[in-house]
N, C-alpha and C positions, 0 to 999 in steps of 0.2 A: 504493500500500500504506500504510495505518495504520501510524503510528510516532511521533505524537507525542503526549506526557503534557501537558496543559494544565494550570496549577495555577492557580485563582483564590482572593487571598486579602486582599481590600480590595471596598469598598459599588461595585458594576456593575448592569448592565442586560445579561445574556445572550440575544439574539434568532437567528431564522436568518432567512437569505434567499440565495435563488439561488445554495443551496450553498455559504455560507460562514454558519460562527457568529460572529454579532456581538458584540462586546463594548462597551456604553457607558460611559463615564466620566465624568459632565459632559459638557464638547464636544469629546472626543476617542474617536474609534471604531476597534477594532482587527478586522481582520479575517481569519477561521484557516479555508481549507478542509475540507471536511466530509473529505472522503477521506484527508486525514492525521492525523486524530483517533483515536485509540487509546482511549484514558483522560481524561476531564475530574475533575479533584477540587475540589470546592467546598468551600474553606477558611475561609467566612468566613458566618456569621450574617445579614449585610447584603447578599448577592447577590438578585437576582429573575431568572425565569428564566422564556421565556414555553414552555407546552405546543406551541408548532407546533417550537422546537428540539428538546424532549426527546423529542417523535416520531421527529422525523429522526435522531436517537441513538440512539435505536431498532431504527428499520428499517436505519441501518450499524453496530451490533451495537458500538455505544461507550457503555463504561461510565462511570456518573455517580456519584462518591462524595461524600458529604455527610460534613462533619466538623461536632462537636459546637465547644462554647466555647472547650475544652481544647485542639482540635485535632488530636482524634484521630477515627479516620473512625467515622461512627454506620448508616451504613446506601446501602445503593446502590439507583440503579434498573437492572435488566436486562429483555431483553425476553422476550416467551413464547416465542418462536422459538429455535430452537437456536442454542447458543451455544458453538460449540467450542471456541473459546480459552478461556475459564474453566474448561470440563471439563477439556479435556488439560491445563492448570496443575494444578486441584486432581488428579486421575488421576495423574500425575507425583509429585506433594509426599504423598501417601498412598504411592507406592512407593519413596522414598528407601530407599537402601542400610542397614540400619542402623549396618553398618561405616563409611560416610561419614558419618553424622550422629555417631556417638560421636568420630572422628577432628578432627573437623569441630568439637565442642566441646570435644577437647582442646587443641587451637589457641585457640581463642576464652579459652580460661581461662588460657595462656600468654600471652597478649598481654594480658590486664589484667592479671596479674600482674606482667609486664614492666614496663607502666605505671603503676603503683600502685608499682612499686620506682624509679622516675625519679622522682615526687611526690616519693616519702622521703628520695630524695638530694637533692631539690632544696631540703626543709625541715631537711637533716645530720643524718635518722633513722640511722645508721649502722648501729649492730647492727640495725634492723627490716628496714634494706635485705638486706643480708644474708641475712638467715631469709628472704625474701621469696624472693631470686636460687635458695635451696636447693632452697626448695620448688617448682622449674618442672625438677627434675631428676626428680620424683616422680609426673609428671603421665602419666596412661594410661587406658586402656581406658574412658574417656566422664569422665575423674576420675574414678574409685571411690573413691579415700581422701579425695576432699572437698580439696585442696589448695587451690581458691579461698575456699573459706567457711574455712578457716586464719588464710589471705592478709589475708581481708575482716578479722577481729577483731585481727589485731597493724596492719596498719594503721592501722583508724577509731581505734584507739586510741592509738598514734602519731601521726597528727595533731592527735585533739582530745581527747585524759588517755584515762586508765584505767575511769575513770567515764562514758563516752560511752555511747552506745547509739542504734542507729539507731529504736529505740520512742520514745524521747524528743520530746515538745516543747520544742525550742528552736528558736531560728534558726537554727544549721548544719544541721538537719536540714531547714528549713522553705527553706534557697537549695538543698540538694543534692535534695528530690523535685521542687522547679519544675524546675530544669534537665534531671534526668533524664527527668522527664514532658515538656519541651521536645524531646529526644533523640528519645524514644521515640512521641512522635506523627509526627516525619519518618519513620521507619523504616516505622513502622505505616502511612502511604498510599503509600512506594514498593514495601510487598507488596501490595499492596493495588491497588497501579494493577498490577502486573506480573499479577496473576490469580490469587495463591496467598491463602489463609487464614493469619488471623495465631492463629487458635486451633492449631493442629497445631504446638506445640513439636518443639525436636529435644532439646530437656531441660529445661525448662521442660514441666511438663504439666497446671498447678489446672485443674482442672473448672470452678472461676468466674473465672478468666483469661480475657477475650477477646482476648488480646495475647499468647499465650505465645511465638510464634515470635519475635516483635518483642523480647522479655525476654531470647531469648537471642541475639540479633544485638547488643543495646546495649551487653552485658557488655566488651569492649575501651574502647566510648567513655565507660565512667561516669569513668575516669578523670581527663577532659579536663574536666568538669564539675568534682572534686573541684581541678581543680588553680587554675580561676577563683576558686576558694573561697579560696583558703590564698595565692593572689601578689595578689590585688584588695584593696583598703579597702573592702567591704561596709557598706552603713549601709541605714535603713529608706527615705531618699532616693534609692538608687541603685542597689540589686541586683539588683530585675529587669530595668534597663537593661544594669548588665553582663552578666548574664546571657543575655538574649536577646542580645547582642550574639555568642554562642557560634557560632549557627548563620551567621554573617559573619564569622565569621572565618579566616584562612587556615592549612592544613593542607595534609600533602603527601598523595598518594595514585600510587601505579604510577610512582613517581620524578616527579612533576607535581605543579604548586602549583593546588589548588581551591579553591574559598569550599566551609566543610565540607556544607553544604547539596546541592551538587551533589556532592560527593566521597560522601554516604550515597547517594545512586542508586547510581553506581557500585559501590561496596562489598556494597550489596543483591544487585545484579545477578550478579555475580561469586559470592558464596557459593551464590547456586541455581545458575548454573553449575557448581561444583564437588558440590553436592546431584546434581547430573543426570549427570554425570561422570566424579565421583571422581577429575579430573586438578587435582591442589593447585597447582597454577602458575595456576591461577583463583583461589587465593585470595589475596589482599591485605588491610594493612590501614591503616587511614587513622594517620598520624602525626602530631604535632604538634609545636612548640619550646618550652621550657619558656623 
C-alpha cells in the first residue's frame, strides 16, 4: 500500500527502473519502491526527471507536485485514469460540516491569540497582554466580532509603535512576509500531497487566493515567525539565515519534541481529521519556547 510522501528539494536526477524511483546525486543513488509512493513533491527548480518515471507515476496513480521558486506548489501531473483518492479528498473537503469548520477557526484564532499574548509578555507588553488574554473570552460562532483582527492591530502595534502598518515598506514587514510565505509554502504541499485543495478556505475565501485553506491553517504559526523577529539581531547579512532557520527548528507537538517541518505534516493531518470528524481531540497544536 502507498504511504509515502517523497519531498525533493536540492539539483537530482529522478529515473525509474525495475520498480524503484531512482534518485541521483553526483555519485550517490537513493532508491524508493514504486509501490510505496503516494505523493512525490518537486521542491526544487534544478531537478530532471526522465518521462519513463512519470509514466510509471502514472499508471500507480502517484501524484507529482511541482513547486515554483517561492516554494509553493505551481501545478501537478495526474493521470486520465480515474483517480479516487483525489476525488474522495476533494468530495470530503467540499462536504465539511460547516459547524466544524466555524469551531474549527475558533480555535485557530484562540491559539494565535494565545501566542501573540506570550510574544507580548515576552517583550513586558503588559497592558496589551492583557486586552489580548480578554479578548479569547469573546471568541464564537467562526469569530463574528472579529476578535483576531482586534488582536492583530494592538499587537503589531505593540511590538513595532503606533505608526506601524503591515502596508508598509520596511524591513519588519519585509522579515515577517518571507517567513510567513516560508510557513505557508510547507503547509500549502502537505495539503496538497494529502489530496485536498488549498483554494477551498474554511474562512479565508478571495476568489484570487490560490492558498486560502493554507491562510487559515498558518494563522497559530505566524506567531512563531513574529517572535524570531523581536529575540534575533536581524541585519541585511543575516535574516534570511535566521529565518529559514524556522523550519529546523524544535517545537513540541502531541506532548513530543519535532523539527517544526515534520510537526506541520502532522498538525495538517490532524485538522482534516477533525474536518472529517468533528472529534476535537484530533486537534492539536504545535508549541514553541520562547
Amino acid at each position: 500500500m502507498a504511504f509515502r510522501t517523497i519531498l525533493i528539494e536540492s539539483r537530482c536526477k529522478l529515473e525509474y527502473s525495475l520498480n524503484y524511483m531512482i534518485c541521483r546525486k553526483g555519485n550517490e543513488e537513493t532508491r524508493i519502491l514504486i509501490d510505496e509512493i503516494r505523493t512525490i513533491v518537486i521542491d526544487s527548480t534544478q531537478v530532471s526527471i526522465t518521462s519513463s518515471l512519470i509514466s510509471e507515476c502514472l499508471q500507480n496513480k502517484i501524484k507529482i507536485i511541482f513547486c515554483d521558486s517561492k516554494h509553493n506548489p505551481i501545478g501537478e501531473i495526474i493521470p486520465y485514469q480515474n483517480n479516487y483518492y483525489s476525488y474522495r479528498k476533494i468530495k470530503e473537503q467540499l462536504n465539511f460540516p460547516e459547524k466544524y469548520k466555524n469551531d474549527l477557526w475558533d480555535l485557530i484564532v484562540k491559539e494565535k491569540i494565545v501566542n501573540q499574548a506570550r510574544n507580548l509578555e515576552y517583550k513586558k507588553h503588559t497592558d496589551s497582554f492583557e486586552l489580548l488574554k480578554s479578548y479569547l473570552l469573546n471568541i464564537s460562532d467562526g469569530d463574528e466580532t472579529n476578535r483576531e483582527g482586534h488582536a492583530a492591530k494592538v499587537y503589531f502595534n505593540s511590538l513595532f509603535g503606533n505608526d506601524f502598518s503591515r502596508e508598509q515598506d520596511n524591513n519588519v514587514n519585509k522579515y515577517l512576509n518571507y517567513g510567513y510565505s516560508l510557513l505557508l509554502s510547507c503547509i500549502n504541499r502537505e495539503i496538497k500531497s494529502l489530496g485536498y485543495l488549498t483554494e477551498l478556505g474554511i474562512h479565508h475565501i478571495g476568489e484570487s487566493n490560490p492558498f486560502n485553506l493554507s491562510c487559515d491553517f498558518i494563522e497559530p504559526l505566524r506567531p512563531l515567525v513574529d517572535y524570531t523577529i523581536i529575540s534575533e539581531e536581524l541585519s541585511e547579512d543575516n535574516w534570511k539565515e535566521k529565518i529559514l532557520d524556522i523550519i529546523n527548528s524544535t517545537v513540541e507537538y502531541n506532548s513530543k519534541e519535532f523539527i517544526l517541518s515534520n510537526a506541520i505534516h502532522l498538525y495538517v493531518e490532524d485538522l482534516f481529521n477533525y474536518l472529517k470528524t468533528g472529534n476535537k481531540e484530533k486537534i492539536r497544536f504545535i508549541k514553541y519556547e520562547l
